[in-house]
C-alpha positions as MATLAB code, in Angstrom:
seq = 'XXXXXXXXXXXXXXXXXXXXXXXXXXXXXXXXXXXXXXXXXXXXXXXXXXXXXXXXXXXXXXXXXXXXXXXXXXXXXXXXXXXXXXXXXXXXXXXXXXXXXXXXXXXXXXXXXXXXXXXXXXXXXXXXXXXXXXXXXXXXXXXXXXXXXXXXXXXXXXXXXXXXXXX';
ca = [
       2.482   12.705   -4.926;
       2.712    9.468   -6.809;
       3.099    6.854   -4.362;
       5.827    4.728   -6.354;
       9.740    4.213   -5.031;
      12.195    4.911   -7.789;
      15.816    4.668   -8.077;
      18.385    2.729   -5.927;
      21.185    3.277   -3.771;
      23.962    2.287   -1.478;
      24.164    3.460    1.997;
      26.769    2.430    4.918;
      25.052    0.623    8.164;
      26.605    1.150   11.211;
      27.269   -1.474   13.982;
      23.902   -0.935   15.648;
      21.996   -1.694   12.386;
      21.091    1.681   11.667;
      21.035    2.671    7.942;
      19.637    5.675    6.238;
      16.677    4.967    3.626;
      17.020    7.310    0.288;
      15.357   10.440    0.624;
      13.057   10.035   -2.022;
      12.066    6.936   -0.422;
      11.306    8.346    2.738;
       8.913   10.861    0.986;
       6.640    7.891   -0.262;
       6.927    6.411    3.129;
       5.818    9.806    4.439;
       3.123    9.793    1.503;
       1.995    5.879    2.005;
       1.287    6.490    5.682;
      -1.966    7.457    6.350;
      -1.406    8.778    9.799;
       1.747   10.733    9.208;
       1.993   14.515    9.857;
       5.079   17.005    9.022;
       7.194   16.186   11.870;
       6.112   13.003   12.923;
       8.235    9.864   12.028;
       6.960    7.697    9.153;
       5.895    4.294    9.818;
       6.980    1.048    7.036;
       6.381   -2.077    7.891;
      10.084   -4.782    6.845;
       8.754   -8.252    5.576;
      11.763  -10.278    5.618;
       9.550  -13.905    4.631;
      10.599  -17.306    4.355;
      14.192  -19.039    4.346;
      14.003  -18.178   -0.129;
      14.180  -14.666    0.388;
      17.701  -13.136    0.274;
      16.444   -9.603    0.684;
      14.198   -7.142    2.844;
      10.418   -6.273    1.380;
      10.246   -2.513    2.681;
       6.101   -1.483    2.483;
       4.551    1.584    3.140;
       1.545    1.439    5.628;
      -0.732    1.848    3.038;
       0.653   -0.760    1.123;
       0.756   -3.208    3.602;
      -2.724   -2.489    4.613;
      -3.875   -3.542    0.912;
      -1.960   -6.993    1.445;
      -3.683   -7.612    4.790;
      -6.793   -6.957    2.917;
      -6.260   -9.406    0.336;
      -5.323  -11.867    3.082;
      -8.367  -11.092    4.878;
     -10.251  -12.310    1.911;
      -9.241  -15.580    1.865;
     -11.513  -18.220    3.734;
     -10.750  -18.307    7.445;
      -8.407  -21.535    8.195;
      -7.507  -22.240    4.497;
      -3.977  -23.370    4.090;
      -2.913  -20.222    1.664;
      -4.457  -17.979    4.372;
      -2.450  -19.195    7.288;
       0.823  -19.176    5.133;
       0.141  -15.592    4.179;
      -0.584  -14.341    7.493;
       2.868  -16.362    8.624;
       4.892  -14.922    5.588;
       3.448  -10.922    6.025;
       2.513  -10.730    9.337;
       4.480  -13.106   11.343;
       8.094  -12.990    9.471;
       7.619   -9.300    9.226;
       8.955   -6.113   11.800;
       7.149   -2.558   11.784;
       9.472    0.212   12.074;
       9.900    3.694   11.553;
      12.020    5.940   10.147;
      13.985    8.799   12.932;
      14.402   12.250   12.619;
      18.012   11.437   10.817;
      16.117    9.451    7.974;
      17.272    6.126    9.458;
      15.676    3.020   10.502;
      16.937    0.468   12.807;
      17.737   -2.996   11.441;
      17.517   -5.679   13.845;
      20.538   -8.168   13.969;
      18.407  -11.161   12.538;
      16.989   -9.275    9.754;
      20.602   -8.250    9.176;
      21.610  -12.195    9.694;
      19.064  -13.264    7.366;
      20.406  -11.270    4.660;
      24.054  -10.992    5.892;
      23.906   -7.628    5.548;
      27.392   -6.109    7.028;
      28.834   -2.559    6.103;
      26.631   -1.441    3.003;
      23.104   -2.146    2.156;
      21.713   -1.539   -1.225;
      18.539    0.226   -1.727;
      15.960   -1.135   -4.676;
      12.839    1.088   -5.769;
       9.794   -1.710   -6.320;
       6.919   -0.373   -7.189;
       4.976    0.265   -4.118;
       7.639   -1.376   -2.022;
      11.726   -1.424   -1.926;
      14.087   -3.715   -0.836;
      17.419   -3.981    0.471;
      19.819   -6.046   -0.467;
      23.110   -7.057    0.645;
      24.873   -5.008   -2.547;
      26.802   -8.090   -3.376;
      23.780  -10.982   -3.525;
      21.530   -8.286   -5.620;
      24.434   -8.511   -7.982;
      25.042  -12.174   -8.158;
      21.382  -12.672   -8.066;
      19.145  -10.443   -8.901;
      20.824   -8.450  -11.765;
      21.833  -11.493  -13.069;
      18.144  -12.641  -13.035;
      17.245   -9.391  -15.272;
      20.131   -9.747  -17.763;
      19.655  -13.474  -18.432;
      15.726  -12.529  -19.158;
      16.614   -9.204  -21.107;
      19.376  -12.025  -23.326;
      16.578  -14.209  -23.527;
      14.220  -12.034  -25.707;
      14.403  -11.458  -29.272;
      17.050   -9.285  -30.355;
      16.132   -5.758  -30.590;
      12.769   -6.511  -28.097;
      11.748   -3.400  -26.567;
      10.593   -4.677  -22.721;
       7.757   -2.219  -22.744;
       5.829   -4.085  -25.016;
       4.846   -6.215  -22.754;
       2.917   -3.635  -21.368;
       0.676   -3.552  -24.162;
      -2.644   -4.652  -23.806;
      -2.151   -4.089  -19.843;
      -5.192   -2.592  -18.797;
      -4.980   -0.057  -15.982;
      -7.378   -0.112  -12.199;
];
């Protein structure tokens, strides 16, 4: 299984934070954790980062792990290292996801983003977020229309993926 989130989605969170991740998302969770087995719960790890961020950064273990390893590269005591270990492992919360497909968000991550009675779901690559439905439309989809208006008329995005050279 390809170990990419696709798609998007908008699912209700009850009073206790609890909010059901997309199905297909749970699969790469379930993919992306190295110690999962069928029936166990799949672990993610929530980076909610610094004061900028108006969304949740939803990794899978594996993931995450690849992060910490490019953190762990960085000389001991430099400046960049000790923000990076603050923004992905301090400002972070590892969860996992129940037997109903839910996880659990806490009431600051829900502050942070002031998330209330929907959250919306975004496929990322190796990661999703989640989104309070109304700041990733005021934000974030305006982000992507005012750089699709900005290209040449009749520009075809996936040309910037020529030249791209794969792992």
């Amino acid at each position: 299984m390809a170990r990419r989130f696709r798609g998007e989605g908008t699912h209700k969170v009850d009073a206790k934070g609890r909010v059901s991740i997309p199905a297909s998302f749970r699969r790469v969770l379930e993919a992306g954790d190295p110690n999962w087995r069928e029936g166990d719960a799949p672990e993610l790890v929530i980076v909610y980062g610094d004061h900028r961020r108006k969304f949740l950064e939803c990794y899978t273990i594996e993931a995450i792990n690849e992060v910490d390893d490019k953190i762990d590269a960085l000389p001991r005591g430099s400046n960049e290292r000790k923000m990076l270990e603050r923004l992905f492992h301090g400002h972070s919360h590892p969860t996992i996801v129940d037997d109903t497909g839910r996880i659990v968000l806490p009431a600051k991550l829900r502050k942070k983003i002031e998330l209330e009675g929907e959250a919306f779901f975004m496929a990322s690559g190796d990661t999703f977020q989640i989104w309070k439905p109304e700041t990733f439309d005021t934000v974030e989809l305006a982000r992507t229309e005012a750089w699709l208006d900005g290209l040449p008329e009749g520009t075809d995005p996936l040309i910037f993926l020529d030249g791209v050279k794969g792992d």
